[in-house]
Kinemage of the C-alpha trace (Angstrom):
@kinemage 1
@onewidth
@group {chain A} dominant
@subgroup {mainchain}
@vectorlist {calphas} color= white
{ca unk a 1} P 35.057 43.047 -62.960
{ca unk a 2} L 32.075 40.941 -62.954
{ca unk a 3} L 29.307 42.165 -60.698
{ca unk a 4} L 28.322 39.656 -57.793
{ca unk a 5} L 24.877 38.478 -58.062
{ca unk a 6} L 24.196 36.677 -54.877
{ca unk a 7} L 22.033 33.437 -55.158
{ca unk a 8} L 19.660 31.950 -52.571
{ca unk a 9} L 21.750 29.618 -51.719
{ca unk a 10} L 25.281 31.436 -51.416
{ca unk a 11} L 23.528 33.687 -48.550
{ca unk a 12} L 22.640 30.580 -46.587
{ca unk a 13} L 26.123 29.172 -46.809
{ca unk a 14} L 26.984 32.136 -45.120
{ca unk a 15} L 24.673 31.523 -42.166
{ca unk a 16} L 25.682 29.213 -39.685
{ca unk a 17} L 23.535 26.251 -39.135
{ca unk a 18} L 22.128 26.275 -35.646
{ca unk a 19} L 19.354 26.319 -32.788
{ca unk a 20} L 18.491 30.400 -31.195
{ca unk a 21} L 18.828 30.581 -27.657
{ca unk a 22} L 15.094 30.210 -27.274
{ca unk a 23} L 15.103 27.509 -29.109
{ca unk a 24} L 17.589 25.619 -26.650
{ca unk a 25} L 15.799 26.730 -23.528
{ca unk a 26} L 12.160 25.460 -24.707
{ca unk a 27} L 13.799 21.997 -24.833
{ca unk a 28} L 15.940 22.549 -21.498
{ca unk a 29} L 11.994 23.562 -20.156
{ca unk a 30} L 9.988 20.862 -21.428
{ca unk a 31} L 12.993 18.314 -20.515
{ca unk a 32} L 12.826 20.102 -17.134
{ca unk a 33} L 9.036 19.433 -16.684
{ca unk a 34} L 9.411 15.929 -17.967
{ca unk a 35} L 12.207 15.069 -15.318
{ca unk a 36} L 10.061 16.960 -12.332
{ca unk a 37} L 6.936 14.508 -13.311
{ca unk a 38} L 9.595 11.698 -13.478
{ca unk a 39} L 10.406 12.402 -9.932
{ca unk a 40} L 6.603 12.949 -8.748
{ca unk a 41} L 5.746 9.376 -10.205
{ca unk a 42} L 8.914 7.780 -8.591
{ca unk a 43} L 8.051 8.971 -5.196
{ca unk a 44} L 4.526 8.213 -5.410
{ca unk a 45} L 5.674 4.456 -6.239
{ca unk a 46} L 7.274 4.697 -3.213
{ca unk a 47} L 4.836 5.392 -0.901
{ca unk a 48} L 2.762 3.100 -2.502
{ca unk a 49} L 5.281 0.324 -2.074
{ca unk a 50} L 5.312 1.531 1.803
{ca unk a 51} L 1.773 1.485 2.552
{ca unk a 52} L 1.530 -2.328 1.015
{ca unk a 53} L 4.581 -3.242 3.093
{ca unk a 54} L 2.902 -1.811 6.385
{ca unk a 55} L -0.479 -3.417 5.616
{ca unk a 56} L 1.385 -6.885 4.509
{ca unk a 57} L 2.571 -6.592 7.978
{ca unk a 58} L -0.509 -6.040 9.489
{ca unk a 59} L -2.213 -9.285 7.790
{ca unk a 60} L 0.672 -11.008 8.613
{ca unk a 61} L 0.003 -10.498 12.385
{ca unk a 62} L -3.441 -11.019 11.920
{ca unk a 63} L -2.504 -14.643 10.052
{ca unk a 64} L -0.283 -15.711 12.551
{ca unk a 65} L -2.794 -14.635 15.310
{ca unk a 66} L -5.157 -16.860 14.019
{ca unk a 67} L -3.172 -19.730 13.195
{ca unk a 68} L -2.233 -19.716 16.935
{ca unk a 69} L -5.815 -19.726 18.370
{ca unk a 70} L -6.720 -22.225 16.054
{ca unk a 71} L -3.528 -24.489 16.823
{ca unk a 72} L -4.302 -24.129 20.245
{ca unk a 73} L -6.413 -26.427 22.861
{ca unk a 74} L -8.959 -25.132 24.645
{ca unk a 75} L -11.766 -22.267 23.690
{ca unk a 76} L -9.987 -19.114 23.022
{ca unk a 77} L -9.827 -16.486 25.039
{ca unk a 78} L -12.667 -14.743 25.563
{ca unk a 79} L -11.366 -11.101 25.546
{ca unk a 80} L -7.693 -10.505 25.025
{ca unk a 81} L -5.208 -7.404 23.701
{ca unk a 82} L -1.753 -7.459 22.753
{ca unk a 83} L 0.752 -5.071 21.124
{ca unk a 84} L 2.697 -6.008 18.905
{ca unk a 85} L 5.812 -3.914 16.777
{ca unk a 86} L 4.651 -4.557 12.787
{ca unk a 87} L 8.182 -3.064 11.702
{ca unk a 88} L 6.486 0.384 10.725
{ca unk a 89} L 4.902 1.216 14.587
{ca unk a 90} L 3.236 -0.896 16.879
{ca unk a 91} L -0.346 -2.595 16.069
{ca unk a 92} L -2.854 -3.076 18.926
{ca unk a 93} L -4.324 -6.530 18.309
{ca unk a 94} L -7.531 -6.908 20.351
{ca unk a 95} L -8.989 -10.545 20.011
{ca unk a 96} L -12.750 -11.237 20.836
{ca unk a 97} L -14.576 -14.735 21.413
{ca unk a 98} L -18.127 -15.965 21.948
{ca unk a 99} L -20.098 -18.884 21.492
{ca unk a 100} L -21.377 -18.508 17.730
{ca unk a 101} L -24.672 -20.370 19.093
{ca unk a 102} L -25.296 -21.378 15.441
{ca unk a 103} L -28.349 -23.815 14.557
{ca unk a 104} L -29.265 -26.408 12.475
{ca unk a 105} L -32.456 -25.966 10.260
{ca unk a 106} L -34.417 -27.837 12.522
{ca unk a 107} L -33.409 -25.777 15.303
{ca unk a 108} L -30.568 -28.346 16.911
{ca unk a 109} L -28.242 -26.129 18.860
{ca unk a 110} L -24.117 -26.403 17.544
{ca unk a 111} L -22.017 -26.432 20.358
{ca unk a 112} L -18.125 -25.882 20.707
{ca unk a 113} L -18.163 -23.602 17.825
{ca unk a 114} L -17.050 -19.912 18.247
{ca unk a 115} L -16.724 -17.030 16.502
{ca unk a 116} L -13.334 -15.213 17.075
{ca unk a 117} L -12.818 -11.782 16.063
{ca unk a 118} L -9.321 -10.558 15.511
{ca unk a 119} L -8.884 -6.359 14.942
{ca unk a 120} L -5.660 -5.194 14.369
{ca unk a 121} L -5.569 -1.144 14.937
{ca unk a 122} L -2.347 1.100 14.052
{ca unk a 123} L -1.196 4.966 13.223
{ca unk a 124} L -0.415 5.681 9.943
{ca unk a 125} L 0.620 9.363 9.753
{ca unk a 126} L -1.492 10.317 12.459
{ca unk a 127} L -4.717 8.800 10.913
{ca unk a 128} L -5.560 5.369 13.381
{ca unk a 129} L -6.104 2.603 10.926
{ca unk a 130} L -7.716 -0.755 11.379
{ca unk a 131} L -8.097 -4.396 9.943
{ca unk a 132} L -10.159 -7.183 11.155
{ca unk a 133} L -10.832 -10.394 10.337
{ca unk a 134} L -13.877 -12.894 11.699
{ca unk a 135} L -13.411 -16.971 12.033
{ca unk a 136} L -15.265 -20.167 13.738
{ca unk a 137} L -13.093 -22.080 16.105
{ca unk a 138} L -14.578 -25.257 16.861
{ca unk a 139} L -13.538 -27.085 20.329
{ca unk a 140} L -15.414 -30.382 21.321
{ca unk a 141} L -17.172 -30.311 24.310
């Protein structure tokens, strides 16, 4: 009988090929991690995609606002408030109006020109929230 003389290689045909257990759970961890980030990102797109809609809203109000005081004949209204539902809550749109009593540079008074100030106010998680926006109206006298 020969005597067995076990080689390098013969010993590792006997292992079986393989990941440890720790091995397989550091992967499931850091896939783990990767997924929970993932899901942080994803939501925070979200929101973010929210707030734009609500304030795309808002200037949308605020456009249409002005497009009817401008459309309109007469001066505008000199102090007005309105409420109106944006979708996401209801906006408080105050509207403001004054004689601009701009001048020339040799000191001719403009008249029929005024400044309108449109403010749009809203909650947004409790926090109020505002937009405004400042144009001329001009009305012939």
């Amino acid at each position: 009988m020969k005597p067995q003389v076990s080689t390098i290689k013969q010993r590792g045909a006997l292992r079986r090929p393989g990941f440890a257990l720790y091995e397989v759970l550091l992967g499931v961890a850091i896939f783990a991690v990767g997924v929970l980030a993932l899901g942080r990102a994803v939501e925070n797109c979200m929101n973010a995609s929210m707030l734009n809609a609500e304030e795309d809203a808002v200037r949308q109000i605020l456009s249409n606002r002005m497009a009817e005081i401008q459309a309109a004949r007469g001066a505008p209204d000199s102090a007005k408030e309105d409420k109106v539902d944006s979708g996401y809550g209801m906006v408080k749109l105050l509207q403001k109006s004054a004689s601009a009593e701009l001048t020339e540079p040799n000191n001719t008074q403009l008249n029929g020109i005024n400044l309108v100030i449109l403010t749009a106010q809203w909650q947004r998680g409790g926090v109020s929230q505002s937009k405004q926006i400042k144009f001329y109206v001009y009305r012939p006298l």
